[in-house]
C-alpha positions in Angstrom: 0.0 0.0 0.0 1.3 3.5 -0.8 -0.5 6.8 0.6 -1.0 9.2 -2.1 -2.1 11.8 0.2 -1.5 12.3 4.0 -3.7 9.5 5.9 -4.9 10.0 9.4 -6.5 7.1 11.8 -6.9 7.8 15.7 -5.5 5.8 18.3 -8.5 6.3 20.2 -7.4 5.1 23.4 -6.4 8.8 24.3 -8.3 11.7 23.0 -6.2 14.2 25.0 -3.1 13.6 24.0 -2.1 15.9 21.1 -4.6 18.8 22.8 -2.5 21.8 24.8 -3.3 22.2 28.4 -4.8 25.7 28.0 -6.7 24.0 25.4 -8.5 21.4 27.6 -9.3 23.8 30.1 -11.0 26.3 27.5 -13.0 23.4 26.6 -13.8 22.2 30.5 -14.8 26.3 30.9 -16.9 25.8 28.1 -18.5 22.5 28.8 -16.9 21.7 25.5 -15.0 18.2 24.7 -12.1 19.3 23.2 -10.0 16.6 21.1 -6.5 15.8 19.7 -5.5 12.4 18.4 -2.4 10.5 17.7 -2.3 8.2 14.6 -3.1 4.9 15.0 -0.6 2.2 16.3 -0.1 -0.4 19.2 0.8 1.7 21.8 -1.5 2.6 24.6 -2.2 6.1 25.2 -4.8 5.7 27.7 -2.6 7.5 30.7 -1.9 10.2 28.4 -2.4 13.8 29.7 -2.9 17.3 27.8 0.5 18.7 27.2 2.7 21.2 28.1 5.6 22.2 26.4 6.6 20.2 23.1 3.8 17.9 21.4 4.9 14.3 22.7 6.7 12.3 19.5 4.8 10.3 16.8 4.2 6.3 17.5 7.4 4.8 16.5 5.6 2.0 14.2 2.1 3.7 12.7 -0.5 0.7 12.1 -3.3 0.6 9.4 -5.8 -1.3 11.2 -7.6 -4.1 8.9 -10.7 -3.1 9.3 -10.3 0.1 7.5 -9.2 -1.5 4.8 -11.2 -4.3 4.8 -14.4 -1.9 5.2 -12.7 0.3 1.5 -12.6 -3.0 -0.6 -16.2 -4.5 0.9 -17.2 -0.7 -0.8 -15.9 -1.5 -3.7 -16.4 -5.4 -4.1 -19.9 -4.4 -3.2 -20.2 -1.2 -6.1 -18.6 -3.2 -8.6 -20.1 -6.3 -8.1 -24.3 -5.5 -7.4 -23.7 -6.1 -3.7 -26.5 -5.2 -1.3 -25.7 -1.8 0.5 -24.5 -3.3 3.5 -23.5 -0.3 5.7 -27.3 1.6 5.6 -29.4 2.2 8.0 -32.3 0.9 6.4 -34.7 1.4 9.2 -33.3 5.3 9.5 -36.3 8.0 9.5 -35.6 10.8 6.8 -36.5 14.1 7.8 -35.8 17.8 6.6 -35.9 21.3 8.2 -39.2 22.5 7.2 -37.8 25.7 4.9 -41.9 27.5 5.3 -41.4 29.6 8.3 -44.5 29.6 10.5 -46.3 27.7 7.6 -47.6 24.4 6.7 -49.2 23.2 3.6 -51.9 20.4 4.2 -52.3 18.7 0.7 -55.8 17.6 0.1 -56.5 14.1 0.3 -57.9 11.8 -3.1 -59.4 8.9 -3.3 -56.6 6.7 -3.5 -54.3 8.9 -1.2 -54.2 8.4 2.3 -51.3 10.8 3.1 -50.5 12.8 6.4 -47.7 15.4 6.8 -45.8 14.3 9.8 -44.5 17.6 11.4 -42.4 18.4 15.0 -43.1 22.2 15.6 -40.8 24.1 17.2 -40.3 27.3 19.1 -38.6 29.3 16.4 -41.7 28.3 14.3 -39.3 26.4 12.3 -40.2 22.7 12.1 -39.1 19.3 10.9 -41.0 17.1 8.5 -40.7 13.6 8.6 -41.5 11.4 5.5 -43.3 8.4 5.0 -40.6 6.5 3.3 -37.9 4.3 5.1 -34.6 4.2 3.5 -35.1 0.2 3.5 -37.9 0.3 1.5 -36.5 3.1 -0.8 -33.3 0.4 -1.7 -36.0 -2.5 -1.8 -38.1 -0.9 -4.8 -35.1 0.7 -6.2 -33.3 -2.6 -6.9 -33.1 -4.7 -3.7 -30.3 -3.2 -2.3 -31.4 -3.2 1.2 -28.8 -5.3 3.8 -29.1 -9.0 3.4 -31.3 -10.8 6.1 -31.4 -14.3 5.7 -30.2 -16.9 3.6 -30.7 -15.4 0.2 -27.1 -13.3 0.0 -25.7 -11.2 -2.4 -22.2 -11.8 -4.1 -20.4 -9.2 -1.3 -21.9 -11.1 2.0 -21.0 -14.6 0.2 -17.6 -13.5 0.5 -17.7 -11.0 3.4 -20.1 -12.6 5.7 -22.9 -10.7 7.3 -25.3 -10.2 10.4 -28.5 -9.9 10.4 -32.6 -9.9 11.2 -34.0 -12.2 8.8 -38.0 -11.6 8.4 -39.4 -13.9 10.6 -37.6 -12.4 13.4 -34.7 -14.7 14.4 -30.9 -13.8 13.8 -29.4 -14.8 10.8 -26.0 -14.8 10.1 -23.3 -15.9 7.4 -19.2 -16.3 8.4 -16.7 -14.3 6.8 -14.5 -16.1 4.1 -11.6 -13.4 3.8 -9.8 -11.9 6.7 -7.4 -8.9 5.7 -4.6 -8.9 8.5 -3.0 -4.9 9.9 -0.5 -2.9 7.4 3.0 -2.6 8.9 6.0 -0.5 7.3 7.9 -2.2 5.1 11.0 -0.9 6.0 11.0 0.6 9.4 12.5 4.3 10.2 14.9 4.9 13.0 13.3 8.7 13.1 9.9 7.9 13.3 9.0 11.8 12.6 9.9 11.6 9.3 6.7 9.4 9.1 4.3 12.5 9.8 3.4 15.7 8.7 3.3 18.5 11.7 0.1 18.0 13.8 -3.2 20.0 12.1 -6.7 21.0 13.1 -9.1 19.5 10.8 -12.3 21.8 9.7 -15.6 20.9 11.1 -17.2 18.6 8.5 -20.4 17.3 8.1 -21.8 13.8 8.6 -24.1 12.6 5.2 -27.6 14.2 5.4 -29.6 11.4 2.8 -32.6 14.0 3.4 -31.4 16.2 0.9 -32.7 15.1 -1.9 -31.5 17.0 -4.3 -28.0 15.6 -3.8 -29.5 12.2 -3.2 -32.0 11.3 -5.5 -32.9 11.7 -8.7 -35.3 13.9 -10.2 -39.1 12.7 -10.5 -40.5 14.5 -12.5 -41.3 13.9 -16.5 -38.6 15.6 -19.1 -41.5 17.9 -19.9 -42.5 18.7 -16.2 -39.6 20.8 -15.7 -38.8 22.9 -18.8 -35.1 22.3 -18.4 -35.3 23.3 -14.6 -34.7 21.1 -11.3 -38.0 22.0 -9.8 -38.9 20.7 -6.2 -39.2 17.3 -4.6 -39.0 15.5 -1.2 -39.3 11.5 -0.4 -42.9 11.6 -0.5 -43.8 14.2 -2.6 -42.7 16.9 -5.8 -44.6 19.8 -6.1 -46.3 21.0 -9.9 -47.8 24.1 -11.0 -51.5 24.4 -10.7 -52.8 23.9 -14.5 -56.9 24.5 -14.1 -59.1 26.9 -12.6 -57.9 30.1 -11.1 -55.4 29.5 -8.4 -51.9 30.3 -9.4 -48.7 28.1 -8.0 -47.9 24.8 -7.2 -49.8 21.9 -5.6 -48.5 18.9 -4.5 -48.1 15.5 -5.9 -47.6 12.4 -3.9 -44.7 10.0 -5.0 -45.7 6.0 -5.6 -43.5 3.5 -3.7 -40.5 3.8 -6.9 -39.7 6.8 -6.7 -37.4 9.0 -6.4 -34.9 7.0 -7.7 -31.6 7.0 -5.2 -29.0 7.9 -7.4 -26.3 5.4 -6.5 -23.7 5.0 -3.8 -21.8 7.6 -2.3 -18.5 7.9 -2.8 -15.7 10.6 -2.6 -13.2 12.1 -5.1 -9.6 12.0 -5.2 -7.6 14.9 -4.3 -4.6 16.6 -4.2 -3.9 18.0 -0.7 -2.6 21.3 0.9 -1.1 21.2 4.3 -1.1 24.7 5.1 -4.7 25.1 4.5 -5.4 23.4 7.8 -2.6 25.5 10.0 -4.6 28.6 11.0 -7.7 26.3 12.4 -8.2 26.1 16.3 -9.4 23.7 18.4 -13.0 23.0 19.0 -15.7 20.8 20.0 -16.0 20.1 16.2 -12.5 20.5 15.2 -10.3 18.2 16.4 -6.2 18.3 16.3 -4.6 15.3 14.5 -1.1 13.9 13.2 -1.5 11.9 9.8 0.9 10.3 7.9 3.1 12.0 5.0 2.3 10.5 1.7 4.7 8.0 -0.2 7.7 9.4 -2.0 7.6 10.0 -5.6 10.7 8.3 -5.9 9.9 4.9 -3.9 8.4 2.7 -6.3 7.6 -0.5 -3.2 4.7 0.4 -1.2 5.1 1.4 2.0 2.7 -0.8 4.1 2.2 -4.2 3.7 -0.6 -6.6 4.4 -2.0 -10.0 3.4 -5.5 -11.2 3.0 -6.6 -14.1 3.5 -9.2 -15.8 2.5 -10.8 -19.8 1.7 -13.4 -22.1 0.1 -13.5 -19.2 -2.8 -14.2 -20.1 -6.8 -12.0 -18.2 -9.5 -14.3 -15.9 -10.4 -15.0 -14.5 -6.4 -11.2 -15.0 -6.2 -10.6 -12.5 -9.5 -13.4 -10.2 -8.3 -11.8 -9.9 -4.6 -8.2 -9.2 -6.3 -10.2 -6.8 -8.7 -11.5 -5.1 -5.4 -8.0 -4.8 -4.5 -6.4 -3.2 -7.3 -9.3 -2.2 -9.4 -7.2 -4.0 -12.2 -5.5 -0.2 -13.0 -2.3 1.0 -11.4 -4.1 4.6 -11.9 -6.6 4.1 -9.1 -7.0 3.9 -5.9 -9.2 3.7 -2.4 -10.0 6.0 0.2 -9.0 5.1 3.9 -9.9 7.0 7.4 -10.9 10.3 8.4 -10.6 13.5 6.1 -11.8 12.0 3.2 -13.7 14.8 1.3 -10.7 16.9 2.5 -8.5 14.8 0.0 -6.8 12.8 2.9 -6.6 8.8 2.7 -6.0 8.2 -1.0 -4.0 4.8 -0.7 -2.9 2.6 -3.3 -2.9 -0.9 -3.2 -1.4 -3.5 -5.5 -1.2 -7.3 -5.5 2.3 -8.8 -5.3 1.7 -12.3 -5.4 -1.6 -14.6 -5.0 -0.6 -18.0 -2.9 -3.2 -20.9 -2.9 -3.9 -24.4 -1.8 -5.7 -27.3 -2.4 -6.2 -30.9 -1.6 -5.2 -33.3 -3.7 -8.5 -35.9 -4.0 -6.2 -38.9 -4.5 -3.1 -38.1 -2.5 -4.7 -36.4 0.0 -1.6 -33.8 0.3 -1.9 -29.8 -0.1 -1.2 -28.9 -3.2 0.5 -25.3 -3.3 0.8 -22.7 -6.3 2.1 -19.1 -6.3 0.5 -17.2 -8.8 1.7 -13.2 -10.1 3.1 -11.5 -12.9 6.9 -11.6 -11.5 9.8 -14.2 -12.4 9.7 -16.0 -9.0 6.0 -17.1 -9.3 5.0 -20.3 -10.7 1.9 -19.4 -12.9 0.9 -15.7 -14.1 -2.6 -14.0 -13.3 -3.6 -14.2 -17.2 -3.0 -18.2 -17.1 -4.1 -18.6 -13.5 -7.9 -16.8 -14.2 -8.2 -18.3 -17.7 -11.8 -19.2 -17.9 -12.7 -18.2 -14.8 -16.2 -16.4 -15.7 -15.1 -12.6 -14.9 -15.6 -9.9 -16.6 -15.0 -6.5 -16.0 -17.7 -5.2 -18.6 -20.7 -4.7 -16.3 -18.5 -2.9 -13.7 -20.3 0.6 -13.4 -18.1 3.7 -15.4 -18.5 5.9 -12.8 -16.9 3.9 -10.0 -14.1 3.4 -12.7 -13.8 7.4 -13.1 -14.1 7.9 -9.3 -11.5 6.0 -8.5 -8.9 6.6 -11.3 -6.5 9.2 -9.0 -4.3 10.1 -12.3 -7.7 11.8 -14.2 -9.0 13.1 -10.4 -10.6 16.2 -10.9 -8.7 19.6 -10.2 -11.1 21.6 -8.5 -13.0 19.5 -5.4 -14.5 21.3 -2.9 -17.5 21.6 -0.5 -20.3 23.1 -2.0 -20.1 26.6 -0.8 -22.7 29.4 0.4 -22.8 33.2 1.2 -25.1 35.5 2.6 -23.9 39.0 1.6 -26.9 40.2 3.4 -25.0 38.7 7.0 -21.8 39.6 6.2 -21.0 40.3 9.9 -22.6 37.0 11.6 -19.9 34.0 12.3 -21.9 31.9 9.6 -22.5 34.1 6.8 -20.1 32.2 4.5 -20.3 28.2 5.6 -21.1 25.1 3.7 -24.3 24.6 5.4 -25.6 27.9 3.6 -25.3 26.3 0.5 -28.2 24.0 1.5 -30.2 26.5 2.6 -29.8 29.2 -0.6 -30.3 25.9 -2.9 -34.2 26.1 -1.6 -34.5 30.3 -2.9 -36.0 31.8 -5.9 -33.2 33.2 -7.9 -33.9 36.9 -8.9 -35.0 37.6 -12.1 -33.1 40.6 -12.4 -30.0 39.2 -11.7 -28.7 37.0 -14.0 -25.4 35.7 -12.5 -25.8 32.0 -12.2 -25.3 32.1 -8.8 -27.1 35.0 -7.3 -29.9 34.1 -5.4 -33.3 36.3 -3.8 -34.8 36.1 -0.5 -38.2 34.2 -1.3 -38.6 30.4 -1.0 -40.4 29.3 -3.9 -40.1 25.2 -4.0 -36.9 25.1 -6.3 -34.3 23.6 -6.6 -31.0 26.4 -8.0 -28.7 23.0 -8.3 -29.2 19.3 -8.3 -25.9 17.0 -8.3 -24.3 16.6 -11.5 -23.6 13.0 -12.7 -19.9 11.1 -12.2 -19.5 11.8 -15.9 -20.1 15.7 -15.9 -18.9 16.0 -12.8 -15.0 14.9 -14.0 -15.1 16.9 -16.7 -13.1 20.2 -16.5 -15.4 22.3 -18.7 -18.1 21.6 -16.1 -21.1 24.2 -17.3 -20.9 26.5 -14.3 -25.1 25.9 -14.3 -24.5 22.3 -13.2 -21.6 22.7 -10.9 -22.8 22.4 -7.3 -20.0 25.0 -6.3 -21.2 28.6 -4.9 -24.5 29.8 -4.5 -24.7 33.7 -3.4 -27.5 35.6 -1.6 -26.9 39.4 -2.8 -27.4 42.1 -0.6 -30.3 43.7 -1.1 -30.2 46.9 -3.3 -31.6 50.0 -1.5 
């Protein structure tokens, strides 16, 4: 495994430990938890105090713990492969900040619509709604995708095992068949600092928020529903313009059991990483101080961490799909690992140096052995080995292919960003979370800056997320990229 940008995993057995005295009492003042973690290794930090002084030194041999990387190629094995989503909360209730200030619509009830808006009022008069829909039934009707149960089992838990309530209400579970041991250096450093890039304060990031549908889901609505605009939906509902009689604006529409469509599986783009970006931030009770790894050198072609999996009772075909979950068969990609991961941190690439099996022989009884790889000292190459073997590469989705590829990652990756110039002076007037909140506004006809928004909520969309494909390319139309959205300052 080499890191192609700086990785960070906490040794959580101390939180404290890279966090300044004065800093951990500002936070006790406070209330606050203030944090700072080590990377991850064997040593126990657990005694560990706040410091005074200079930061204590690095771990002397940094660990990549097998279950990050185990969870990174389950991801992919289960993307590339029509796995179920394994890692959803299927039973998880969706629910948005109600955007209608001291307003609620009540849509009128059909016939065949037996529909209730589920509201939680509260005492800024701005509420939450909660839909209908279930995430689990949302991956059910949009191609069984919902976390194995019981005995019927996708191609991912065949291989990976898997836990779970089965229908009739008794536990069902399946062992793993592969078991990916923890990365060590290759070649040990008497100076362990020269492992690590100086100590940083992460910004505050935000968790994944499936209720914004816009970013989600895809749109609902007919090509000619829309006139070339995103319009406005939720789980349960998307809301249409009034066609008859003489009320003016939209109605709403309820959504059957298919749609919206969830547009996929979430995944993050490669890349390139800036250090000093990150050394102005202060510690917080959402930012946290840690100590990550330095990427690979150009110049060192051999990894720099090395691990084995291992893995039995698996055909050639789950055997090539597992190594293809691996190495994504390209030298030019790679997976993302541990925390920081929209911030460009934990790009690591892995490749395969040898495969080593073993089987009985029916009439000897003995083990027969066989090492299998593409250099001199191995007994059979991967082309001969997987000859016939019933894999195929060809129904891989393109866009995990083009997120993955770290040679073509995009220049220009960011949080979507948002700006009230009306607020210039609060704390929050420029913060990702605006951009959620501008993306619901009527832009101003006057203004025709593709990123100038007005003040009024009118049940539309500005941006909806562009696909993989559009997404990579570098001439991006600026009217699909998700990247500013601006509320002018009122004129006077």
């Amino acid at each position: 495994m080499r890191l192609l940008t700086p990785l960070f995993i906490p040794n959580t057995s101390s939180s404290v430990r890279l966090l300044k005295v004065k800093e951990a009492q500002e936070g006790k003042a406070k209330n606050k938890k203030y944090a700072g973690y080590d990377f991850f290794s064997y040593e126990d930090y657990s005694k560990a105090e706040p410091y005074t002084g200079e930061m204590p030194s690095p771990p002397s041999d940094p660990v990549i713990p097998g279950s990050e990387i185990r969870g990174a190629v389950r991801s992919v094995f289960e993307a590339a492969f029509n796995g179920c989503m394994s890692s959803v909360e299927g039973d998880r209730e969706l629910s948005r900040r109600s955007a209608e200030i001291k307003k609620q619509d009540i849509p009128n009830k059909s016939k065949n619509q037996n529909k209730s808006k589920h509201v939680y009022k509260g005492p800024t008069c701005i509420g939450r709604e909660i839909f209908k829909k279930k995430i689990e039934s949302l991956l059910e009707n949009n191609g069984e995708y919902q976390s194995c149960s019981n005995e019927y089992l996708c191609p991912a838990c065949l291989i990976f095992g898997m836990m779970g309530k089965s229908e009739k209400t008794e536990t069902y579970a399946y062992g793993s068949k592969v078991r990916i041991t923890d990365a060590t250096l290759i070649h040990p450093v008497k100076n362990s600092a020269d492992l690590f890039e100086k100590p940083v304060v992460l910004p505050e990031m935000g968790e994944p928020r499936p209720s914004t549908a816009e970013l989600y889901t895809e749109s609902p609505y007919d090509p000619g529903e829309t006139k070339d605009k995103p319009n406005y939906w939720t789980y349960d509902y998307k809301y249409v313009k009034e066609k008859e009689g003489a009320k003016k604006g939209k109605k709403r529409v309820y959504l059957d059991d298919t749609q919206p469509k969830i547009r996929g599986r979430k995944y993050y783009w490669h890349k390139d990483v800036e250090m000093n970006e990150f050394k102005n931030n202060k510690v917080s009770a959402m930012q946290q101080r840690i100590r990550p790894l330095k990427p690979s050198r150009k110049s060192d072609r051999n990894p720099t961490f090395q691990f084995r999996v291992y893995f039995e009772q698996l055909n050639k075909k789950q055997l090539e799909q597992l190594k293809w979950s691996l190495d994504f068969g390209n030298p030019d990609c790679a997976h993302k690992i541990g925390r920081g991961k929209p911030l460009g941190f934990g790009s690591v690439q892995i490749s395969v140096e040898s495969l080593c099996t073993r089987e009985i022989d029916e009439e000897t009884g003995r083990w027969e052995l066989l090492t299998v790889g593409d250099n001199d000292n191995n007994e059979v190459r991967y082309e001969e080995f997987f000859v016939e073997s019933g894999f195929s590469s060809e129904n891989i989705p393109e866009e995990l292919k083009i997120m993955s590829n770290w040679k073509k990652r995009p220049s220009n990756v960011s949080y979507p960003l948002g700006e009230d110039e009306g607020n210039r002076d609060k704390v929050n007037a420029k913060a990702s979370h605006q951009w959620f909140r501008l993306n619901r506004m009527e832009k101003k006809q006057e203004d025709t800056s593709d990123d100038a928004l007005g003040d009024n909520y009118n049940h539309n969309f500005s941006k909806v997320l562009p696909t993989v494909a559009e997404d990579a390319d570098k001439g991006l139309d600026q009217k699909k990229a998700l990247y500013k959205l601006v509320k002018k300052k009122q004129r006077s």
